[in-house]
C-alpha positions as a Markdown table, in Angstrom:
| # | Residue | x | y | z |
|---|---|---|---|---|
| 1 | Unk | 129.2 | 46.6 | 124.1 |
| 2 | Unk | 126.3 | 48.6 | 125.9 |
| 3 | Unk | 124.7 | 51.2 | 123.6 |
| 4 | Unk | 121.9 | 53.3 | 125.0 |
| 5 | Unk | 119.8 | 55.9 | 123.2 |
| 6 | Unk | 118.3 | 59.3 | 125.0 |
| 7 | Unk | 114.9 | 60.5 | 123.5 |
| 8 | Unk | 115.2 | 63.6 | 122.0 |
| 9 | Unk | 112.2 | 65.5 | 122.4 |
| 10 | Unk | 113.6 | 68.8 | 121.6 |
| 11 | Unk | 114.9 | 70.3 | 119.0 |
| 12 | Unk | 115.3 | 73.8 | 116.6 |
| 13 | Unk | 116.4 | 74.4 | 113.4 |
| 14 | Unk | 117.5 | 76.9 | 111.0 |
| 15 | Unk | 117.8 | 77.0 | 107.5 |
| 16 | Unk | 120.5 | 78.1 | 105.8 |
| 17 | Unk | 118.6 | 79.4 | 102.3 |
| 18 | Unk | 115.9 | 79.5 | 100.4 |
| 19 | Unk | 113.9 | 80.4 | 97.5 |
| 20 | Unk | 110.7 | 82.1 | 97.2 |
| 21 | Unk | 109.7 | 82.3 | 94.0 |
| 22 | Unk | 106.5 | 80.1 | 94.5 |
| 23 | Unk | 107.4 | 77.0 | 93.0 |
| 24 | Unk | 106.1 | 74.8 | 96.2 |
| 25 | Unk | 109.8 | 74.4 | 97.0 |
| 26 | Unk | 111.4 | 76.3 | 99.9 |
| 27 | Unk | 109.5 | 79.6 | 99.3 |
| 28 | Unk | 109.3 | 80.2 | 102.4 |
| 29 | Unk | 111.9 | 80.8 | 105.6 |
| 30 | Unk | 111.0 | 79.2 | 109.0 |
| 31 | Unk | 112.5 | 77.0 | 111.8 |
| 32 | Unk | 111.8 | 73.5 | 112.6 |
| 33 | Unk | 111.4 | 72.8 | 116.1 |
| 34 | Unk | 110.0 | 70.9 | 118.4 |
| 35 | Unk | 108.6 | 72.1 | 122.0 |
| 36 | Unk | 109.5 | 75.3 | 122.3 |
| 37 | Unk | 108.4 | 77.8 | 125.2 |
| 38 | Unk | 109.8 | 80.6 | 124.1 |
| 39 | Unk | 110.8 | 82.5 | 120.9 |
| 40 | Unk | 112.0 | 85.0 | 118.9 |
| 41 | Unk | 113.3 | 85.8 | 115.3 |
| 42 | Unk | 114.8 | 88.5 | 113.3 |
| 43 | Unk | 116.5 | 88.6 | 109.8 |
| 44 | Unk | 118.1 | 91.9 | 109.2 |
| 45 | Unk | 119.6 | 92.9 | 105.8 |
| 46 | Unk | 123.9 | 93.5 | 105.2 |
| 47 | Unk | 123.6 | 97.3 | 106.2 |
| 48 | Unk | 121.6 | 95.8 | 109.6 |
| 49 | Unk | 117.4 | 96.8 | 108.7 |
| 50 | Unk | 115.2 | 94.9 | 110.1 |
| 51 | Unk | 113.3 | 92.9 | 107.2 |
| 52 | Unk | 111.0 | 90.2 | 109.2 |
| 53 | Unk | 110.5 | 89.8 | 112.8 |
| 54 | Unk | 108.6 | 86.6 | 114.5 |
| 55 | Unk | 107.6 | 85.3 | 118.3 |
| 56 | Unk | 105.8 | 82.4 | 116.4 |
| 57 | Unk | 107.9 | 79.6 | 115.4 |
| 58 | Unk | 105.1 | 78.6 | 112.8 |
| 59 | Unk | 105.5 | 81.8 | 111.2 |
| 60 | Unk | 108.2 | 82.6 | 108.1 |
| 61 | Unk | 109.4 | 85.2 | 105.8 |
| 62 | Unk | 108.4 | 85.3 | 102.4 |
| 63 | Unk | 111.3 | 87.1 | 101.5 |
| 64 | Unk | 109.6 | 90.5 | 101.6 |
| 65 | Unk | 110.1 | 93.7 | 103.3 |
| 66 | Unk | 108.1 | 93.0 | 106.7 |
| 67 | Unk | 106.2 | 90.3 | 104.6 |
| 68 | Unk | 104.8 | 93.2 | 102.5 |
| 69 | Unk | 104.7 | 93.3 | 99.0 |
| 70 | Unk | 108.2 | 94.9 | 98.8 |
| 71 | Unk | 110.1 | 91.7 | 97.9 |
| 72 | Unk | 114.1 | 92.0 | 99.1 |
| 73 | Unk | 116.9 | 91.7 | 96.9 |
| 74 | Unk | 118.9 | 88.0 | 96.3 |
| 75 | Unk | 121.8 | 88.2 | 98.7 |
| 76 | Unk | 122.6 | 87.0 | 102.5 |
| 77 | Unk | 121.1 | 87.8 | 105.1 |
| 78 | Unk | 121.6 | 87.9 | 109.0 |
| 79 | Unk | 119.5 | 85.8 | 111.4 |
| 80 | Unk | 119.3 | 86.3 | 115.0 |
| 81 | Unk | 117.4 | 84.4 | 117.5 |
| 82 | Unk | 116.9 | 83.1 | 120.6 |
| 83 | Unk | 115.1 | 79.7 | 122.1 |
| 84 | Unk | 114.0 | 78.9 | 125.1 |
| 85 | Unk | 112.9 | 74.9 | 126.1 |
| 86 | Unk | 111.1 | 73.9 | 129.4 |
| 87 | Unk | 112.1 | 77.4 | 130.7 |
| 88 | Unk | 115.8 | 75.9 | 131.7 |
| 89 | Unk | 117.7 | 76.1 | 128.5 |
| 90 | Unk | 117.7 | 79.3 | 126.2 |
| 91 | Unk | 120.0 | 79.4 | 123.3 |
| 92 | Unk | 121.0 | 82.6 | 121.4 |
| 93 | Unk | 122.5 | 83.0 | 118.1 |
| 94 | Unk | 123.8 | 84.6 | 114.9 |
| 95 | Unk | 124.0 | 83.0 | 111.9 |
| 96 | Unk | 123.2 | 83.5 | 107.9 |
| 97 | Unk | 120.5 | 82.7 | 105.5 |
| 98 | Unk | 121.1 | 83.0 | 101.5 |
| 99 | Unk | 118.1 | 84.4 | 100.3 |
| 100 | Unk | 117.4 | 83.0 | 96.4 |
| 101 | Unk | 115.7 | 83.9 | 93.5 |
């Protein structure tokens, strides 16, 4: 048996909830990823308003309007995004995050 392994050196991940209530744990909403050169992020509320828009992969949602002061309601919400690594593959997406309190 010949096994070989590939080095995986790049990567992106979303979330599927969290909870900002500012206990330390998950109060804040970002990706994980790994050599990234290019990216964007929006999470838009059930009846499709904008709530928190990024370029910045370091940068999350608080769970606020527009990371205001106006905190959003519990609920899901949508996410859409797109990647782009080494400028050769770009993913784009939809997908959900469950917004707790």
């Amino acid at each position: 048996v010949r096994i070989e392994s590939e080095l995986c050196t790049q990567s992106f991940f979303i979330p599927n909830a969290f909870s900002p209530n500012q206990d330390g744990l998950n109060d804040i909403f970002k990706v994980v990823s790994q050599n990234v050169s290019s990216f964007e992020l929006g999470v838009f509320s059930r009846n499709g308003q904008e709530v928190f828009r990024t370029k910045n992969p370091q940068t999350g949602w608080n769970g606020s309007f527009q990371n205001s002061g106006y905190f959003c309601e519990s609920g899901l919400y949508i996410v859409k995004y797109k990647v782009e690594f080494d400028s050769t593959k770009i993913y784009e997406g939809v997908g959900h995050v469950n917004l707790i309190r």
